[in-house]
Every structure is written in C-alpha cells, then in structure tokens.
C-alpha positions in Angstrom: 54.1 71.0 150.2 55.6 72.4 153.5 54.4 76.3 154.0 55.6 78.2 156.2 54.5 81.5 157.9 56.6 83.8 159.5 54.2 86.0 162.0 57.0 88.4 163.8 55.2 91.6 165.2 56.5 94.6 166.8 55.3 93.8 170.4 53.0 90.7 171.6 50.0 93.4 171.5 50.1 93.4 167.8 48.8 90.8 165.1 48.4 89.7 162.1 45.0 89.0 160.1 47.0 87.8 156.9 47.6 84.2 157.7 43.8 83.6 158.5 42.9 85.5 155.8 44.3 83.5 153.2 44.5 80.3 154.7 39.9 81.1 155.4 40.1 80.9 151.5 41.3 77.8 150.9 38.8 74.8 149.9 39.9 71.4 152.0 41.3 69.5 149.1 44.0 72.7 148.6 44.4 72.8 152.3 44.9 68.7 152.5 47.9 69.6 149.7 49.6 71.6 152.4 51.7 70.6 155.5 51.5 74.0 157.6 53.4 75.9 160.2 53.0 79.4 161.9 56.1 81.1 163.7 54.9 83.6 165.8 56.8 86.0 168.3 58.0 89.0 168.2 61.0 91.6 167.1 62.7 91.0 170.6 63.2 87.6 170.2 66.5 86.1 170.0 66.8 85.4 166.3 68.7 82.4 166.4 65.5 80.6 168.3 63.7 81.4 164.8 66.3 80.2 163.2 66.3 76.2 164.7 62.4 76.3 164.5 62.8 77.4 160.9 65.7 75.0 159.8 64.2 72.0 161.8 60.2 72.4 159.7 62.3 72.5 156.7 59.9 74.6 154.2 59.7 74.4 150.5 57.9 78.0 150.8 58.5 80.6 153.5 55.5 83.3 153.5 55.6 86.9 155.4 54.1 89.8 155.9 56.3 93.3 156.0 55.8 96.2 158.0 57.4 99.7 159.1 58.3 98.1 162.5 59.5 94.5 161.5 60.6 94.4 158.0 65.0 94.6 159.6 64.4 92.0 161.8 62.2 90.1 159.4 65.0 90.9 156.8 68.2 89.7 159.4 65.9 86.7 159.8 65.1 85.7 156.3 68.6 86.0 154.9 69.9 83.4 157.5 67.5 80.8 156.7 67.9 81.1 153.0 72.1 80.5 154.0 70.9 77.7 155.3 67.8 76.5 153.4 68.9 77.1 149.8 66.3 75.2 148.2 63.1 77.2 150.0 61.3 79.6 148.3 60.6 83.6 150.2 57.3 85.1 149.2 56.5 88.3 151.0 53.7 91.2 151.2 52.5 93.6 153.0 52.5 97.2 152.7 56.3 97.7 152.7 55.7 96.6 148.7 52.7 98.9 147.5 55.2 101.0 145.7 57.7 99.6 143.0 59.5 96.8 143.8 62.8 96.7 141.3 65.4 98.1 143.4 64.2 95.8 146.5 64.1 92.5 144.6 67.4 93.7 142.9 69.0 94.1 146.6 67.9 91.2 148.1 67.9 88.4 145.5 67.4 86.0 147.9 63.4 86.7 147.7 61.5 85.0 145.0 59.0 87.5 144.7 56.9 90.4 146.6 53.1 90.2 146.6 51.4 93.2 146.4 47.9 94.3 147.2 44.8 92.4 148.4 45.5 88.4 148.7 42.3 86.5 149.5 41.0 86.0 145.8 44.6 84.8 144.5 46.2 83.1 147.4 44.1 79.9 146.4 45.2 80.1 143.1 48.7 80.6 144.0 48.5 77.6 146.1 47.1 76.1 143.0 50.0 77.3 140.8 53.3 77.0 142.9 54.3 73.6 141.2 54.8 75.7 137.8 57.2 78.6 138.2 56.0 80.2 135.2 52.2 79.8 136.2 52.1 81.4 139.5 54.5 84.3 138.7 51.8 85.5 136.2 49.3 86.1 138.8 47.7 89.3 139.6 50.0 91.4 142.5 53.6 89.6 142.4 56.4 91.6 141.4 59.5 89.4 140.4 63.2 89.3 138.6 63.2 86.9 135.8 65.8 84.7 134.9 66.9 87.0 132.4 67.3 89.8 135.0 64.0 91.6 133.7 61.4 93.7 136.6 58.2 91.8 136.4 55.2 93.5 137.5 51.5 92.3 137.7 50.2 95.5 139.0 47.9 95.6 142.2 45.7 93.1 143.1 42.4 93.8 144.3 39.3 91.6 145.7 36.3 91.9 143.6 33.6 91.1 145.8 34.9 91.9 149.7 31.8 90.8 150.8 32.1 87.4 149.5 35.5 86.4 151.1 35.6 83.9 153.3 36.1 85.9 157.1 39.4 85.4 159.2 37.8 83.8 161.8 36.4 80.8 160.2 40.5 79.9 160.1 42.0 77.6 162.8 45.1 80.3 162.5 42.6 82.9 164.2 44.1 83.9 167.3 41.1 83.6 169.6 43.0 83.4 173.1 43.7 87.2 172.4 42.4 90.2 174.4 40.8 91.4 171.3 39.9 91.0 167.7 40.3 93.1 164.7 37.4 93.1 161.9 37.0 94.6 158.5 33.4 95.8 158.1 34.8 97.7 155.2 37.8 98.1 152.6 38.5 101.3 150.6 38.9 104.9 151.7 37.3 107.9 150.2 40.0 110.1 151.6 42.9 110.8 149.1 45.1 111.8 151.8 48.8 111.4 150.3 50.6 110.6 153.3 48.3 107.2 153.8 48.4 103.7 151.8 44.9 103.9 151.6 44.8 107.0 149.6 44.9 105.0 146.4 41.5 105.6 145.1 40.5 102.4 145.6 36.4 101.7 145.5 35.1 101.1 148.9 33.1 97.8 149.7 31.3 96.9 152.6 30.1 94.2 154.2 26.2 93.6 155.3 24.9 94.3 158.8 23.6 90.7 158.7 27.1 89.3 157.9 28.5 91.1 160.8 26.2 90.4 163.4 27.0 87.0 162.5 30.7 87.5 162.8 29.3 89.5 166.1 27.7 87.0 167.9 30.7 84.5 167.3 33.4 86.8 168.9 30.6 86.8 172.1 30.6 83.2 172.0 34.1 83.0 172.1 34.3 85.5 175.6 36.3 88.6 173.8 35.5 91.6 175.1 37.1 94.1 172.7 36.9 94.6 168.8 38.9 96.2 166.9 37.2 98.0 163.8 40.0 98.1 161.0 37.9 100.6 158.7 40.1 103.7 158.0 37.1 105.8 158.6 34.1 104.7 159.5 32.2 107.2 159.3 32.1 108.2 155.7 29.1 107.2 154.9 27.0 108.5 158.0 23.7 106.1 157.7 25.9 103.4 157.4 27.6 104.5 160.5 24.8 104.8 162.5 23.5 101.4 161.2 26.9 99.9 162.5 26.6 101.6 165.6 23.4 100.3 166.5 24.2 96.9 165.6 27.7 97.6 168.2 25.3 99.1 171.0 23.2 95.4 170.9 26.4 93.9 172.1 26.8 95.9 175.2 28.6 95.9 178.1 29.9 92.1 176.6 31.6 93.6 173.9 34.3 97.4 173.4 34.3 98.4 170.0 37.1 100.6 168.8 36.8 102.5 165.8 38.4 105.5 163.6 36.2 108.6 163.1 36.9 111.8 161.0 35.8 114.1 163.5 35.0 116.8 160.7 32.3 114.6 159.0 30.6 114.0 162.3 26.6 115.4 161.4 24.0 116.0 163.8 22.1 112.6 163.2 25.6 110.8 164.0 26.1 112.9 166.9 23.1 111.7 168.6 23.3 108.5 167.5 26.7 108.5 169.2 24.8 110.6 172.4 22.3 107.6 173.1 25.2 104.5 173.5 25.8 103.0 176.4 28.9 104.9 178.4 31.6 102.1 178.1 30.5 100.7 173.9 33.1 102.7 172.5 37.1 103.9 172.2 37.2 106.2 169.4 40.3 107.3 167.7 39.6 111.1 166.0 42.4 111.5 163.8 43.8 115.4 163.3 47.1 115.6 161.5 47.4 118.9 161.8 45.1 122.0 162.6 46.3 123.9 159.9 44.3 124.1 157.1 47.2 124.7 154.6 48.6 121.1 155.4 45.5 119.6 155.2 44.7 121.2 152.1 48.4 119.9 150.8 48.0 116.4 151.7 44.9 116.1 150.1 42.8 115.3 152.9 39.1 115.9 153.2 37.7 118.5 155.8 38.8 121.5 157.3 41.1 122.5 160.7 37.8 124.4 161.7 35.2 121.7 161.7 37.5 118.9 162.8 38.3 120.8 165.6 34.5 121.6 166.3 33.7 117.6 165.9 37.2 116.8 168.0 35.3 119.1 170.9 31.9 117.5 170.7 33.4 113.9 171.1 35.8 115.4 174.1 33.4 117.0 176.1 30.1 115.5 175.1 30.5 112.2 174.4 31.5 109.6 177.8 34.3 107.4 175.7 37.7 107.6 175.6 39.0 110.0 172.9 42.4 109.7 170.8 43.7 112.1 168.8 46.8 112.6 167.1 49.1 114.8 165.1 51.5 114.5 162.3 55.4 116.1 162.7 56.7 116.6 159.3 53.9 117.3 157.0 54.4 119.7 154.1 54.2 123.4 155.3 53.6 122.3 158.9 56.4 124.2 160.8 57.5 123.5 164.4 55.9 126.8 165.9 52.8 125.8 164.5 53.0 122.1 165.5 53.7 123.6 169.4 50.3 125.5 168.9 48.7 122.9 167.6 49.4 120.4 170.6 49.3 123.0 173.1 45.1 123.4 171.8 44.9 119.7 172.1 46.3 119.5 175.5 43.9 122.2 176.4 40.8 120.2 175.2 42.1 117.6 176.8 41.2 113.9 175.2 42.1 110.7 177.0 45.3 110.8 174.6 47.3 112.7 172.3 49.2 111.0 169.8 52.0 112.9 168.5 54.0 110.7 165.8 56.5 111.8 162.9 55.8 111.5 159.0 56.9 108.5 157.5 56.8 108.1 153.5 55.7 104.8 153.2 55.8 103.2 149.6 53.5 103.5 147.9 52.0 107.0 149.0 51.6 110.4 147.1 53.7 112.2 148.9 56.4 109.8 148.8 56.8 109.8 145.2 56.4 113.8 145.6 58.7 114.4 148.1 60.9 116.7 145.7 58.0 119.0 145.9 58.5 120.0 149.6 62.1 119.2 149.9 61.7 116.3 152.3 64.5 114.7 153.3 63.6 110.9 154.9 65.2 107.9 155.7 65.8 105.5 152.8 65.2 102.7 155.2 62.1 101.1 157.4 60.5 103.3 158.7 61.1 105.9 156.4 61.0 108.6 158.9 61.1 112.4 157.7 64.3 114.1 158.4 64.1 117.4 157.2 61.9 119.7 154.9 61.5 123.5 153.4 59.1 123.8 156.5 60.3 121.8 159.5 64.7 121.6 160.1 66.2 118.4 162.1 67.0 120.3 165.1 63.1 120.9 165.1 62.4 117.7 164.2 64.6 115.9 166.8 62.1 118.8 169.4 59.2 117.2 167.7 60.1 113.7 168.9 61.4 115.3 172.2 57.6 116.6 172.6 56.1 113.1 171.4 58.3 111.6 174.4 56.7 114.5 177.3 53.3 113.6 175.8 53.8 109.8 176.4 54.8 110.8 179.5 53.1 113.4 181.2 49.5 113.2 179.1 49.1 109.8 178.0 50.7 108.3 180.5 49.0 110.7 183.0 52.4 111.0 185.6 51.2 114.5 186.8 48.6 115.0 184.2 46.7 117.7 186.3 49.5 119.7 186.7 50.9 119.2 183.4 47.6 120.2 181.8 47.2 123.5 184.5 51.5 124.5 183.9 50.7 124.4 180.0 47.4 126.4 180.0 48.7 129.2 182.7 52.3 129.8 180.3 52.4 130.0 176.4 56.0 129.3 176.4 55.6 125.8 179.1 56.5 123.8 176.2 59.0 124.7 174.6 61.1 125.3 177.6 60.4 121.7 178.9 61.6 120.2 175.8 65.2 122.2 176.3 65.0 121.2 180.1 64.3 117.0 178.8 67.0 117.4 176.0 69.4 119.1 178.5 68.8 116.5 181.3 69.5 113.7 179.4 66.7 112.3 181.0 65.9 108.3 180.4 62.8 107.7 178.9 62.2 104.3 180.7 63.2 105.9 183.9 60.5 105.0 186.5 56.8 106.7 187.2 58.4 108.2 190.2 61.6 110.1 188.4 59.6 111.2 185.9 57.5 113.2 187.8 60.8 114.6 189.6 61.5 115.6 186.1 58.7 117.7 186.1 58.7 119.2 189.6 62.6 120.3 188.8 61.7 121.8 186.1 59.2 123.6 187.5 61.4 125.1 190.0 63.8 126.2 187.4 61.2 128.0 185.8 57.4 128.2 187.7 58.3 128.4 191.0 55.4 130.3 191.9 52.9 127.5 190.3 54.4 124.8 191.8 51.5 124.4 194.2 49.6 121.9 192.1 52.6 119.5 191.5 53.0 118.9 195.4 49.7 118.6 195.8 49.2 115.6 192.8 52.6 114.2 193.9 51.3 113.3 197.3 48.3 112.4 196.2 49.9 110.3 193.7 51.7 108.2 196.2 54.8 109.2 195.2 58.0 109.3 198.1 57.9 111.6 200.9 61.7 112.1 200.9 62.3 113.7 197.5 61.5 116.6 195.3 57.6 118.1 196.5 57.6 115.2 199.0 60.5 117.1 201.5 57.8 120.0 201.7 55.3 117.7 203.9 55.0 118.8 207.3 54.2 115.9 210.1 51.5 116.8 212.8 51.5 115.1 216.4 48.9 114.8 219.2 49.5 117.8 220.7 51.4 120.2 218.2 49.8 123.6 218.5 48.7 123.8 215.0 44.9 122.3 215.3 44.1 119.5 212.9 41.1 119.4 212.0 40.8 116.0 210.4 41.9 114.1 213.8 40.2 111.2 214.9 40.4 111.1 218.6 38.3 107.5 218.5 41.0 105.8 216.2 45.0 105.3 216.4 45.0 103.4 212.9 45.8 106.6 211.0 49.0 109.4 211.1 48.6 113.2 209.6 51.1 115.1 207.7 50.2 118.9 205.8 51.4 120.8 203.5 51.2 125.2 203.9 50.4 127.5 200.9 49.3 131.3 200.7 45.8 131.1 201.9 44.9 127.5 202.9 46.5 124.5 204.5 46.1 120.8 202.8 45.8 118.0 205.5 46.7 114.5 204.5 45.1 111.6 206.2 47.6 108.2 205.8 46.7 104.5 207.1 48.7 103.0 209.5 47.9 99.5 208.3 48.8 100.4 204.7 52.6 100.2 203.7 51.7 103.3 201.3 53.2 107.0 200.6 49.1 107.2 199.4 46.5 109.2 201.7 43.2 107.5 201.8 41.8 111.4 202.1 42.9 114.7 202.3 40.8 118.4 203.1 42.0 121.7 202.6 41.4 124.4 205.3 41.2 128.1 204.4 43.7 129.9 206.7 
C-alpha cells in the first residue's frame, strides 16, 4: 500500500508531530506493509509543484493534517489531485474536525473521511483495517458519508494510556535537522476555557520524569538547543511543575525550554523554584486574554484579572527570561475601550512581547456552538475570525487588528521600542490616535525597519511635538539615516567650530562628531570613520 502524507505548514518555522506520531506506533511488520512518502513545504509554495510530486508517487491513500492557517491551500491542493488521482483515498484530521463534520463531508465529497481526536492508539489499527472499507470506517474518531448518503460518526477518540505511546522521536519522520523540538510531557487541560480546543474536559495524563529525561538526554545527543513544551498549561499542578523544572534546569545552557504558564496559579514554592534557574533555561509564554474579570468569568476560564496580573508582574520584573503575553480581541463583553486599557497596562509592564490576536471560533469549542449568546458574528471559513459582536463593532474590530499591527511593529518588533513605550505612558490617548494616523497613512506593513520608524516620528510631530526628544535620540542611536525625519535635526561639529566638544580626541583622526540640542543639555555623537554606518559607537550628553 502506497501512503501518503501531506505536511503543508503556514511558514517553514512551523511543524507537524502527527506523522511521527502515528507512524512511532506502528510495529515493523505493519510498517513493511507500507510504501511511504512525506510532502513537506509550505502554504507559499507553488501548488502545481505538489501537484507532479503527488501525481508521480501515485498513492492509494493520501493523509493530512488541517489547521486554521492551511486548511484553503491544503483544500485547493487536495481537490486537484483527486481530478487527477480518482482512485486514491483522502483521510484527514486535525483540529479543523473536532466539531461535527456533516456539512464538511457533504461539501467536499471528494474526502473519504475526517478523523477526529487523538490518533496514536488507532492509526495501527487503521493501517490494519484499510483493505475492508467497512472495517476501518467503524473505528473510534472517523466521521464519514455512507453510501447511502447517511452522517457517520464514531465520536472522539481518545488515547488511554498517554504514557504508554510510543514518543515521536523514535520515528525516522522526526524532523531532527530543526532548530527546535516540540514535546508533550502532558495531554489534557483542567481549564474549561470556551474559546480553546482543549477545553473539552478531557482527563489529564502525564508522562514520568524518568521517561522524559530519557526523551531529554536524546534531544542533547542530537545538538538541539531549544524545546518546545506543548502542554497547554504547565503549571496546573505546581509540584509537578517544579519537578519538570528541575529536571529542565539539569540540561542547562545545552538546552531552552519554552513553556506556557498561567500566570494566576503561580504560588510562592513555584515562584522560587522559577527564582533559582539558570538566567537563559527558559522562554515563558503567560497567557492573559483579557484583564477583565467579566470576560474571563464568561469564557469560563480559571483565575482572576487581579492575580494574573500580580503573577504577569512577578515573571516581568522578577524573573530574567523572556516573557510573552497576549490578549484576545473579540471575546464576549470585551469592548474596544477596554481592550485599549488593557494593552496600554501591558505595554506599561513591559514583557519581551505582547501578543495581541483576534478571536477565532474554532470547531469544536463552547463558544462556538454559543455564539448566538453574544451575538458574534465570524467568518464561516478558516480561520473563523470574529467579525462583529453585542460588545465589540467591525470598525472596532478592524482598530483591534490595526493595534495588533503597531504592536508587531513598534513593541515586539522593538523599531523605537523606548520611545514607543515613554509616548504611551506620558499620554492616555497615544493609542488611539496612532491607530487613526496608521489607518489614515495607508501605511505598508512590510515597509522597511527604517520607514517604520518614520511612521512614528511623523506622527509624533502631528501630535507630541513637545516629546519628540526621545525618538531623535533612539533613531540615531538606532542607526537609522541622517537625511530624513529626526535624522535632519543632527548638527555636524568641525575642529575648530566655537561650540567646545567635549568628546574630541585630539590623538586620533579615525572618528567624526555630529550633536543634537535640546532644552537643557546637548547629546554628542561619536561616529567611526572606518565604519560605513549611520551607528555611533558612543554618545554623552552635556548639561548646558
């Protein structure tokens, strides 16, 4: 039998565990059964590229996994090789098909069947089974139309025993040569949080500490320097958290673990467990949603706006990793005004990164199937995106993704990040006016680091003139021309000018001078000769 797997991700930064997962299940005499072939790339692939590698294999089965961000393409793709492979069969899963899959299957009746839940304890079976029609469609998770037109449905499949599946890596699919790897130590959430696929009440399972270092000490062998822990949070259970963190701080500086925290759950005995790890161990990512405590109250999440916040702060200013938060547009009750507070706090704190992102129903979810509750409005296509609700309007909406864009920007993409942060704390209203000034400017979001920060200096002009200090002083800094925008405001000094510069170095030619005047002091740049750079190695400011 000739399998194949489609692997098509959003980017070549993302991958898929799915085909090792399975395939790690398999005993050699199944695997001996099976001819096999993995087409990876991405969404910006020419499709027709797929295509030829598709149609020359020639599959009996084609197998894929659907997602938000890949499901159209993955969709365009699959209905052109079945035009021109009648005879294979399309399997797919993935979390596109947690909810009920009728009206899908009854669209597209080119796929055999949608698989839905956790594979690893049927895919052998299945493998097992494909020769009978009848036999395999009967298996736990796979949602099918009959013959007879009738919606077959084998509810969700779950693994039994987590901790006895055979791991990922131990498949030759395992992508080793990336920069990281992603690991399960557990499965299951305890949060009910409607808006998530993992709110389903599923049990939680984890693995042993002994399994993992295991797992551990193979990714060392192998030279990758970052994991990626997949738990959705791992700190529910704090002892086992600080267990895991222990067993993470033994692999140190070889080894980055990333990992999600709920930053309201975070007790004292975590917190200095977290307080005695080695500076560079960790990147943690401290999900928020909202700081409102109505929204998290409606969306059935655990903890409150109050003592997120307070664990959000400790892990900020307390901890030395790198800190992501993020926020949620579109939740039920969560207005725009509020959301603008909300990231204007954030900003304040100031993590490493701020995540701003729009609600998507995904299938599956609470809130989806409860969306006439709240009056949302969303997208009846991938990705599902909320358009309107009782709380938030489109025009606010499209402001919402207008802020996530300055965010990307100007925070997490630190282009003036000082001044950003020092403009936004010194005005309540910086904001909102620089999302009219982006909208209004048409501005290109791929534009160059350079233009950006023009973007911001113009606005400032139009609006802060009097705090625009800080902008020239990060812009030259920054490297950034000396011909536009703060750039122009750069005064060159020569041997000899009247002004005295107190930086000169009367032994050395190698360097030139330039300064910039404010109120009460004067900033004096020191440039390279021998560099080709708008970048001062130094600069000193001299109280006038």
């Amino acid at each position: 039998m000739k399998i194949l797997w489609l692997n098509i991700n959003s980017s070549y930064s993302h991958t898929s565990l799915a085909i090792p997962a399975l395939d790690a299940q398999l005993r050699e005499s199944e695997r001996s059964k099976i001819e096999w072939k993995v087409i990876s790339g991405t969404i910006n692939r020419d499709i027709s590229s797929y295509i030829g590698e598709i149609f020359e294999f020639n599959p009996n089965l084609i197998l894929s996994t659907a997602w938000l961000f890949n499901h159209n393409y993955l969709y365009s793709l699959l209905i052109r090789s079945k035009a021109l492979l009648k005879d294979a069969s399309i399997i797919l899963g993935g979390p596109e098909f947690l909810g009920n899959n009728y009206e899908y299957l009854l669209r597209n009746s080119f796929i055999d069947a949608v698989f839905r839940g956790e594979g690893e304890e049927v895919f052998p079976l299945f493998i097992e089974k494909f020769s009978n029609d009848h036999e395999w469609r009967t298996l736990p998770g796979f949602c099918h139309i009959d013959k007879k037109g009738n919606y077959c449905d084998n509810d969700i499949a779950e693994v039994s025993d987590f901790s006895a599946v055979e791991v990922p890596e131990s498949s030759s699919f395992f992508e080793w040569e990336r920069p990281f790897v992603q690991i399960e130590t557990s499965r299951g959430c305890f949060n009910r949080c409607s808006f998530c696929i993992s709110g389903t009440g599923r049990k939680i399972d984890n693995i042993p500490v002994s399994l993992l270092r295991k797992r551990l000490n193979k990714v060392r062998e192998r030279g990758v320097k970052e994991v990626r822990i997949l738990d959705r949070t791992f700190n529910s259970n704090s002892k086992r958290a600080i267990s895991l963190l222990n067993l993470f701080a033994e692999y140190s500086p070889d080894i980055k673990f990333h990992l999600e925290i709920h930053p309201s759950l975070l007790n004292e005995e975590i917190k200095d467990s977290l307080l005695s790890l080695p500076p560079d161990l960790l990147h943690i990512e401290a999900g928020m949603q909202s700081l409102d405590n109505k929204v998290i109250s409606e969306c059935n999440r655990s903890g409150d706006a109050d003592s997120s916040f307070e664990g959000l702060r400790f892990l900020v200013r307390d901890t030395p990793f790198e800190i992501h938060t993020d926020l949620i547009s579109g939740l039920p009750f969560y207005t725009f005004d509020r959301l603008k507070r909300d990231v204007r706090e954030l900003i304040l704190l100031n993590p490493e990164e701020i995540q701003l992102e729009s609600l998507k129903l995904l299938p599956g979810t609470k809130l989806r199937d409860e969306a006439f509750k709240y009056d949302i409005c969303y997208s009846p296509l991938p990705p599902y995106e909320v358009l309107q609700t009782s709380h938030t309007s489109f025009e606010e909406l499209k402001k919402a993704d207008t802020l996530s864009k300055i965010l990307d920007i100007f925070f997490n993409g630190k282009i003036l990040k000082e001044s950003f942060v020092k403009l936004c704390s010194e005005n309540e209203n910086f904001l909102e006016l620089l999302i009219e000034f982006y909208d209004n400017a048409n501005f290109d979001y791929n534009s160059g680091a350079e233009k950006r920060a023009l973007l911001l200096w113009n606005f400032c002009l139009n609006y802060f003139k009097n705090s625009h200090d800080c902008i020239v002083k990060e812009w030259i800094r920054s490297g950034y021309s000396h011909h536009k925008g703060p750039g122009r405001l750069l005064k060159n000094w020569k041997f000899g000018d009247i002004i005295i510069n107190p930086v000169f170095r009367s032994d050395s030619r190698d360097y030139y001078y330039k300064y910039f005047n404010l109120d009460k002091e004067r900033i004096w740049f020191i440039f390279s000769k021998t560099i080709n750079s708008y970048k001062p190695i130094s600069n000193f400011i001299e109280i006038l």
